[in-house]
N, C-alpha and C positions, 0 to 999 in steps of 0.2 A: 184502748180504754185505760185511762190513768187512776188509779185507787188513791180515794182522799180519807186518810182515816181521822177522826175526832178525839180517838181516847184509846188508851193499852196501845199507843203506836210505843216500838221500839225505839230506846234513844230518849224520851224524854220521861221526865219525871213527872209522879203520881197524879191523877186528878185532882185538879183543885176548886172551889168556887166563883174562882175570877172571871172576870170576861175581857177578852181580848180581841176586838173585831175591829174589821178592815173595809175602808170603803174608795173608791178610785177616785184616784184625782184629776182625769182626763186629760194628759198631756193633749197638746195638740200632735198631730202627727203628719208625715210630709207622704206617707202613702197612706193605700186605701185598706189598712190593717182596720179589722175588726175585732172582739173584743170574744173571748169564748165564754156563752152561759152555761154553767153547769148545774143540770137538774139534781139536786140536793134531796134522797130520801129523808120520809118521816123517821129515821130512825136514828137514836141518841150515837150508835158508835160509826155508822159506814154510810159515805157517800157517796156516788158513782159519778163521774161526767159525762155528758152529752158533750157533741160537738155542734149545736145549734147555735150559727152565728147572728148576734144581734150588737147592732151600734154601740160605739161608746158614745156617754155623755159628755157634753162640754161644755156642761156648768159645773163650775167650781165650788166646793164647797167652802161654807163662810168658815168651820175649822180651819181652813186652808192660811186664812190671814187673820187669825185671832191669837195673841200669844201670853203667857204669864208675867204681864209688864214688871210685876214688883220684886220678881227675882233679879233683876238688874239695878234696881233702883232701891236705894235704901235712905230715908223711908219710902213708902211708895206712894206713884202719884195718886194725884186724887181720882179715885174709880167713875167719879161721875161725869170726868174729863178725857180717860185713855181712849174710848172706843170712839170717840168725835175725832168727823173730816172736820181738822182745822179751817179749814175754806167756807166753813159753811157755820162756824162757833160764833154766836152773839150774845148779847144780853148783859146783864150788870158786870160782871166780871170785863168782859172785850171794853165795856166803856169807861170803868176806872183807870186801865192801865192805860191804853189810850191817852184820857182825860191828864194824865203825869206827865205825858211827854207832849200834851198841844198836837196829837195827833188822832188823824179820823179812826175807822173799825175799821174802817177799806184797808185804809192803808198798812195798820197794826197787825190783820189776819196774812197778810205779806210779808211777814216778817219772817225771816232765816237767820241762823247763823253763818251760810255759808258764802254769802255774798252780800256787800253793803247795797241799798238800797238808797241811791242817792236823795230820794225825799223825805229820809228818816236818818240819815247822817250824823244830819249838823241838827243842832238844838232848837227848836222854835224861841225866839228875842224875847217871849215873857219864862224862859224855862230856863233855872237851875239844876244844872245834869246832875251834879249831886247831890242837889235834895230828892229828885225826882228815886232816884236810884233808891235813896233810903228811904223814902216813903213806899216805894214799890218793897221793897223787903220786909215792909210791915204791914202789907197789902192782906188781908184774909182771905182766904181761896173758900168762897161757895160757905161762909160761915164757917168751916173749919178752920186750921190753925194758917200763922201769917207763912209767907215765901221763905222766910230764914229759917222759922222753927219745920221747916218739911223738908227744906232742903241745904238746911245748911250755909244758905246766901251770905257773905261779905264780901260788901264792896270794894273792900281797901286792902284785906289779909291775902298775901301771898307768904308761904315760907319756906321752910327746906322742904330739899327732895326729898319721895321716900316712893322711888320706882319700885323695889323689889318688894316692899311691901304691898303697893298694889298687885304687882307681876301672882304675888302669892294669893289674895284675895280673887283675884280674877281667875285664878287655876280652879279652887276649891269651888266659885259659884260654878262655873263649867262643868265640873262633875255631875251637880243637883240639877243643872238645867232642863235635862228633858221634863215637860211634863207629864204629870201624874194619868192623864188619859187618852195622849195622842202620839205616834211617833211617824215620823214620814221616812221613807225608805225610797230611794232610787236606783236603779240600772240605765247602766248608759253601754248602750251595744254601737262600739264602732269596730265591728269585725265584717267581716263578708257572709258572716257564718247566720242561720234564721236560730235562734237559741229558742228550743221547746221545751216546755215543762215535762218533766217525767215524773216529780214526786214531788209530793205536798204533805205536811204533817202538821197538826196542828189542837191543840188543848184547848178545851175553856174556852173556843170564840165563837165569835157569831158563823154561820154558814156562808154570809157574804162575803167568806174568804177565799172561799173556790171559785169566783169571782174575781175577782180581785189579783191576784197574781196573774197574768193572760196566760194564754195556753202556750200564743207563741207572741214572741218578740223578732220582730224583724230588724235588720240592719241597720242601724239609724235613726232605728224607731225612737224616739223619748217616754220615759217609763216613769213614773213613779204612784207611789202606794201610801195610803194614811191608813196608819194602825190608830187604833183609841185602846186603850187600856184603862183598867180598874181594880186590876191585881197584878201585883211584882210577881206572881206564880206562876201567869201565862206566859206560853212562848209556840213561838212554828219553826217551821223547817220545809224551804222551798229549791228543789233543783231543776236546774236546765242542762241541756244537753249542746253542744254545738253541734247543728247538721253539717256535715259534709267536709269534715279531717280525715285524714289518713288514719289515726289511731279513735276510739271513745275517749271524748273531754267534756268534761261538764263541771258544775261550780253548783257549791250549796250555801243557800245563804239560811242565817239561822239567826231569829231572835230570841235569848237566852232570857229565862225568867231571872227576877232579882231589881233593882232598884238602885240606878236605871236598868231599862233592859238594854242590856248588849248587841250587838247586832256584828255579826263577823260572815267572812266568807271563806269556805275550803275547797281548793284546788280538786276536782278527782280525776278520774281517771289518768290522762298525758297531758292535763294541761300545766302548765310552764309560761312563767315569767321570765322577761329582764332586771333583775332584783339584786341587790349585795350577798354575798355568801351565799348561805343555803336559804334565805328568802327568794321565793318566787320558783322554786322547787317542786314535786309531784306533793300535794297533802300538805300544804302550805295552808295558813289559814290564816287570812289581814281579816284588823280593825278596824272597823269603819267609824271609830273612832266619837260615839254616843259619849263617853265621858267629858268630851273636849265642846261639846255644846251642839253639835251639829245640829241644823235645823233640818236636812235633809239628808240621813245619812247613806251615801252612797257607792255602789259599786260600781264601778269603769272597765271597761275590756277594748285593747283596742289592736290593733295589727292582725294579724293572720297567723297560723299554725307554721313556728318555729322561730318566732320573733314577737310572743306578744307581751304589752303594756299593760301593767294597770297600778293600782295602788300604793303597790310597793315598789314601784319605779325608785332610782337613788336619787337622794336630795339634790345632788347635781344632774337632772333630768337632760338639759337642755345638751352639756356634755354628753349625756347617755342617746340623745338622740339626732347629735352629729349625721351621721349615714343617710338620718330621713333630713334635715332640715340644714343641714352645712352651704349647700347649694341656693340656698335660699334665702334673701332680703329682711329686714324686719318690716318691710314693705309685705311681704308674700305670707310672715307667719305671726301667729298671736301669741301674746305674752301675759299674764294675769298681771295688775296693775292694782294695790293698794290703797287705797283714797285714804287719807290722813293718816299715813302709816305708824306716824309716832304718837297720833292719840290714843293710847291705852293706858296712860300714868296721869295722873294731875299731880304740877306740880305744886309741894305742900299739902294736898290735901283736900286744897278749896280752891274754886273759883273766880276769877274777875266780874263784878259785875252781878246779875243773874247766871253767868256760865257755871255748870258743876258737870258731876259725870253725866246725868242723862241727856244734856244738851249737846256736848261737846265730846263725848267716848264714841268714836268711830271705830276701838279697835278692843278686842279683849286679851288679844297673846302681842308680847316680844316684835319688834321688827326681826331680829333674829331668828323666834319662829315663823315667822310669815313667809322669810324666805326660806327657811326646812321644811317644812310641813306645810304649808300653802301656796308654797311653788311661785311667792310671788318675784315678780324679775325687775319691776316698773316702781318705783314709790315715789309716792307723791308729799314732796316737801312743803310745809308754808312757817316760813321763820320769825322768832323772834329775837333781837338783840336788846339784852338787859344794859343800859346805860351804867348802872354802878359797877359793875361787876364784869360787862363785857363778854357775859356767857351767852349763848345763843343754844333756844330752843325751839319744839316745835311747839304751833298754836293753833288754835279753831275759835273763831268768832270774830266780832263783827262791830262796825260803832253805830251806836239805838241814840240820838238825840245828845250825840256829844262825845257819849260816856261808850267805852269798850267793855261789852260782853263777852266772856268767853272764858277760856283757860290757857292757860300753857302745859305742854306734854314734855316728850321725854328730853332729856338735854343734847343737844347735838355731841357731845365728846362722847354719852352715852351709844349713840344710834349709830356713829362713825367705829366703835370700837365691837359694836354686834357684827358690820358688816363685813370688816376684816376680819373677824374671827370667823364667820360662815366661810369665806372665800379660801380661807386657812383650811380648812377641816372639807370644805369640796370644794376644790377648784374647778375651773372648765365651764364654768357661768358670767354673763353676760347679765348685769345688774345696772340701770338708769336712775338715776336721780334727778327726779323733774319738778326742779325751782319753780315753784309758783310767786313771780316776779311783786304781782298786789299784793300777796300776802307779804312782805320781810317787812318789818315794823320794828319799832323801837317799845321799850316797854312805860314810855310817861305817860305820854297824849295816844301812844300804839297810832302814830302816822308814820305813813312810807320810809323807810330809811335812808337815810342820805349817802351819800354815796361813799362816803368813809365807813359806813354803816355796813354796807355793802361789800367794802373792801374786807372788812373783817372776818362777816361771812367766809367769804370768797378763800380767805388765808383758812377759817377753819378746818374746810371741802380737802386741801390742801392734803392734810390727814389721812385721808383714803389711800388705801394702800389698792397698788393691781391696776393703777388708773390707763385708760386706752391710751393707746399712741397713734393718734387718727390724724389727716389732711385737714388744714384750714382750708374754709371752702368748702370744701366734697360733702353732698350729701349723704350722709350717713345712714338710710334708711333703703340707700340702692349697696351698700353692702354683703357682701355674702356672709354669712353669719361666719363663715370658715378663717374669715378675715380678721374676726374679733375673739374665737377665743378655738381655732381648731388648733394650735398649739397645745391645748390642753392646759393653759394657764387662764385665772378668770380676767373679765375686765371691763373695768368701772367708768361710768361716763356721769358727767355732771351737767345739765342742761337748765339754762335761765334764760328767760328774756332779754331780747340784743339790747333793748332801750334801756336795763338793768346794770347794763354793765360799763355804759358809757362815762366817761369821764373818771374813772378809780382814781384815787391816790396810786402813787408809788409807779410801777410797771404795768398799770391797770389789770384788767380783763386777761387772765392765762390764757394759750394757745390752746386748738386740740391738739397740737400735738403733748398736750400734761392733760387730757382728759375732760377739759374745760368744754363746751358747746354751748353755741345760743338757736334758737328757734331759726337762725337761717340754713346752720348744717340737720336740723331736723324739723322740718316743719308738721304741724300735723292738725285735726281735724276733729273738734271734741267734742260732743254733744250728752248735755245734759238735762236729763227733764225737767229740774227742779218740781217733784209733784210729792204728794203724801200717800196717793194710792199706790198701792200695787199694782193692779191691774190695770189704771189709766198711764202708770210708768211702763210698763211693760209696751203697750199700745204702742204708746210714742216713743221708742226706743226700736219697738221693731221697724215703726216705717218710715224713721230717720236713716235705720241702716239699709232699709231696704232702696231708700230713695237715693243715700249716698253713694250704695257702692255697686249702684246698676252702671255695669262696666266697671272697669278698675280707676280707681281715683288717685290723682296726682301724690296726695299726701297718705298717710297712717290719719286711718281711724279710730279712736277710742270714745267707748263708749263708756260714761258716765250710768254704771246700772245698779243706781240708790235710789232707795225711798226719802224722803226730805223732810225733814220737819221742820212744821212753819206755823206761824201766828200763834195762838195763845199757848198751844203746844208744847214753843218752843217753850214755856216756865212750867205748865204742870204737866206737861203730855207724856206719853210713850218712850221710852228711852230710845236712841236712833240705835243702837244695836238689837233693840226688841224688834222696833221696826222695821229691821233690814232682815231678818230672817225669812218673810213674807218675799224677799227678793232673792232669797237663794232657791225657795222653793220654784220659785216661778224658772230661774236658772235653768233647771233641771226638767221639770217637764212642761216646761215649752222654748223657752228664750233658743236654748243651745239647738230645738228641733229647727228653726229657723234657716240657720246657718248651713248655708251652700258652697258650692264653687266662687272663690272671689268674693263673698257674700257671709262676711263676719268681721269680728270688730280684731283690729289690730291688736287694742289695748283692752282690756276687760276692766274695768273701775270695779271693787265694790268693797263694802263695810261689814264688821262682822265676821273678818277672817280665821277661821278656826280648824276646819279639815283641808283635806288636799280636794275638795270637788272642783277648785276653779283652777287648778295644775291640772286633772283630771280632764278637764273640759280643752282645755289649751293642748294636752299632748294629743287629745282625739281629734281636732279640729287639726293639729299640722300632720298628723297619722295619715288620717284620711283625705280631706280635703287640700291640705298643702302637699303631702311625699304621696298622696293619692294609691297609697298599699292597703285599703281595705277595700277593693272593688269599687264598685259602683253608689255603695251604699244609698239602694233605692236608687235615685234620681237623683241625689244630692251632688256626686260628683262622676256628671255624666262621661269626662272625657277619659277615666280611670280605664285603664285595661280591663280587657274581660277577665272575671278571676277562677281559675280552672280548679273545680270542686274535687275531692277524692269518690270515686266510683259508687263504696260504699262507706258507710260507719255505724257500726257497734255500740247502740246506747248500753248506760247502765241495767236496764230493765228487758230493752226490746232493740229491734233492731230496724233498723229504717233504710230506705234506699234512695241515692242521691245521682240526680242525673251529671253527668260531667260536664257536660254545655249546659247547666239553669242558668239560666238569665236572671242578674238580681235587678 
């Protein structure tokens, strides 16, 4: 019998009037784990649990994908626009803007920035692209105010940079982002270990909190939990125990009142990380990092009793986990993978076109944070080279009837100078740079680059310090990762389209042996939804992977796992990082339950990078599934050793008995 107290629990502070309650989010789950109800007295201070088990639900709740768009978006969009499936948006508005460019509703609610739409390109023969632009900027949104006065639109105004300015804007929204009445929290158990709840504490909430936390978490299971809040004064406190160590280990997680609430985790008993210093130590307690915007904020556990991972893994991970994964291909293991790495800045200020930040911001930290703190290995480049100046940055968007929408991001001298300085400060990482060949564009007409345009680029790249010294030819994804940086030096690879690099000036196209690759030494396999739901993205995403990688597939699969935004959208809608929040959740309790033996994405796409959960999901996925050191995990990875339990273990509270042969 586990005690759930309400009020006068030890450890937290006074009664207050808030309400802070929790409701499940129904991961999906790959076993036949049940959900434990716990009968809740009528009485204001002490509840008791039952262990009567009854189903979880697997309906999502609509808090689940509903988010505070106008914290990202300044001014904010128009409210009577954000909560609309673009696919489905008609009416006077769809027909004016339409009507500008000589194009239908069909084909206008099709509209992305992230990919040109060749029937929306080129201009219709009676359409002046820049009148159409400037009449659209004067356009009235729904009798409110026009596209320029809401968001700042100029068509022609590009100016100086001012990265670090945004860099500081984008910290400070971060901080306020959680909202005022929800918070999601997740566990990701890739241990061998069944983690049991022993203690719950909790103020001010609803009783669907003893609910709500399971009783037990199984291996592999996918976990997460939505708080709602309505006072900074509310907070809980939830522990689990790992069954069957040699010593008592369990971890307490705990939401801290105050605005935001906090959300941390502390080591107890023997449990122990792989951590720097005295991080990851007995009594250790990581951030799970609420101020940084997290839309899920989550806890990771992963390896086994005397070698485990989580959180506070070191910035150089992949170095740290040589031993499990050195033996193995980037063929065999997953890497988290950035989608428009360098959009977090606009350069000047303002946008091309109709592009500004909520169209075009895929990103809210640093490429340099992304790879510290987001673990990312993979980034994805789409270039532009400035004709007068000869600078070259990164960009997102698209040409609408002539005219290019969009913006330009951070300057490549900037993004080459974050990622030697990362490599500098943790070496022993393996980082790709993947030229997306359609996007290098010039900044007039923003058509393809010629191939001097190109060369330029190419001399930029050059910059990169660390660069691999690899086989012209050799596929580079049947590599042993051992090959590329078990030295303990990092190293950098540059990859663009072979048809990109054809014909250079000068000594053309670099060798791999200077770091250089095209799509024939790495080929790979990309699929992306292009959808605006979550849940219909998620759908098609699972059973693209599932379809792909029944049996092991010739190339690297990367999985494109964005929400999109499209048609009218794109000019008042949802900011794509508001958007993409709705896809970390989904991340967590479910997408990553999916993932099997052979049966995950090589590369992980996504927008919105801000904690280490998709590092977290990456080192559990090569933990388990790739070096196959956390047993069986369920059924997920059947061919794993059987993993030999300790006799007994010593909870915090009680004490439990563990068979030496359990079959997980």
């Amino acid at each position: 019998m586990v005690s759930i107290k309400l009020i006068g629990v030890k450890g937290l502070a006074a009664a207050s009037a808030g309400l802070f309650s929790l409701a499940s989010c129904a991961p999906m789950s790959t076993s036949e784990a049940t959900s434990i109800t716990e009968a809740v007295t009528a009485s204001t201070n002490v509840a008791t649990t039952s262990t009567a088990p009854s189903a979880q639900t697997n309906t999502p709740s609509r808090d689940m994908t509903t988010s505070d768009n106008h914290v990202l978006q300044s001014p904010s969009p128009n409210p009577e626009l954000s909560d609309l499936d673009p696919a489905e948006v008609s009416g006077e508005l769809v027909n004016q803007v339409a009507g500008l460019f000589r194009v239908t509703t069909e084909q206008l609610v099709r509209v992305q920035l992230e990919k040109a739409d060749p029937d929306l390109a080129e201009p219709a023969n009676d359409v002046d692209p820049d009148e159409a632009s400037s009449e659209l900027a004067n356009l009235k949104v729904l009798g409110g105010p026009s596209l320029k006065a809401a968001t700042g639109f100029n068509p022609f105004t590009v100016g100086d940079d001012d990265e670090a300015l945004d860099e500081r804007r984008n910290k400070m929204i971060m901080k306020g982002r959680q909202a005022k009445d929800k918070l999601m929290v997740g566990l990701v158990n890739g241990t061998p270990y069944t983690w049991k709840r022993i203690g719950l504490e909790f103020k001010d909430m609803d009783r669907e909190m003893s609910k709500t936390f399971r009783e037990v978490i199984l291996p592999g299971e996918p976990f997460a939990v939505y708080a709602r809040t309505q006072s900074k004064k509310a907070e809980a406190m939830v522990q689990y125990e790992l069954e069957g160590t040699s010593k008592k280990t369990w971890f307490t997680l705990r939401i801290s009142s105050g605005e935001p609430h906090q959300v941390t985790v502390e080591y107890g008993g023997a449990l122990e990380t792989v951590a720097n210093g005295d991080e990851g130590k007995r009594g250790s307690v990581v951030d799970l990092n609420v101020d940084r915007g997290v839309s899920c904020a989550t806890f990771y556990l992963t390896g086994s009793e005397g070698r485990f991972l989580s959180n506070d893994a070191p910035a150089n991970w992949m170095h740290t986990m040589l031993e499990e994964i050195g033996n193995y291909t980037l063929r065999d293991v997953m890497l988290p993978r950035s989608h428009h790495a360098g959009m977090y800045t606009l350069k000047g200020g303002v946008g091309i076109g109709f592009g500004n930040r909520a169209n075009t911001w895929t990103q809210d930290f640093s490429v340099y944070d992304q790879l510290k703190i987001g673990g990312v290995r993979v980034i994805d480049s789409r270039l532009v080279l400035t004709r007068k100046h000869k600078k070259v940055y990164e960009s997102h968007g698209t040409k609408i009837a002539g005219v290019f929408h969009g913006s330009l991001g951070v300057s490549h001298d900037s993004m080459i100078e974050q990622i030697n300085r990362f490599n500098e400060q943790y070496p022993g990482e393996l980082i790709i740079i993947d030229v997306d060949g359609r996007e290098m564009r010039d900044d007039k007409k923003f058509d393809q680059l010629s191939p001097e345009g190109v060369a330029h680029v190419v001399n930029s790249f050059k910059r990169l310090q660390h660069r691999a010294v690899l086989v012209p030819g050799e596929d580079i994804a049947q590599i042993p990762i051992n090959r590329f940086i078990g030295d303990g030096k990092s190293a950098v690879i540059i990859r663009m389209e072979e048809y990109r690099t054809r014909d250079l000036p000068g000594r053309g196209y670099p060798s791999a042996t200077q770091g250089f690759i095209t799509n024939n030494e790495l080929p790979y396999h990309k699929h992306w939804s292009n959808m605006a739901n979550p849940d219909r993205m998620l759908k098609d995403q699972t059973e693209k992977l599932l379809e792909y990688k029944d049996g092991r597939f010739r190339q690297l699969y990367v999985s494109d796992f964005l929400v999109t935004q499209k048609g009218i959208a794109v000019l008042f809608g949802t900011p794509i990082r508001v958007m993409n929040e709705a896809a970390w959740q989904k991340l967590i309790e479910t997408f990553w339950g999916v993932f099997r033996k052979d049966v995950f994405p090589n590369w992980l796409a996504m927008d919105a990078i801000r904690g280490g959960e998709l590092r977290g999901i990456a080192m559990t996925v090569n933990e388990c599934l790739v070096a196959k050191r956390c047993g069986k995990l369920g059924d997920r990875a059947p061919d794993a050793k059987e993993f030999k339990f300790a006799d007994a273990t010593t909870s915090a509270n009680a004490t439990t008995t563990q068979s030496a042969d359990r079959d997980n």
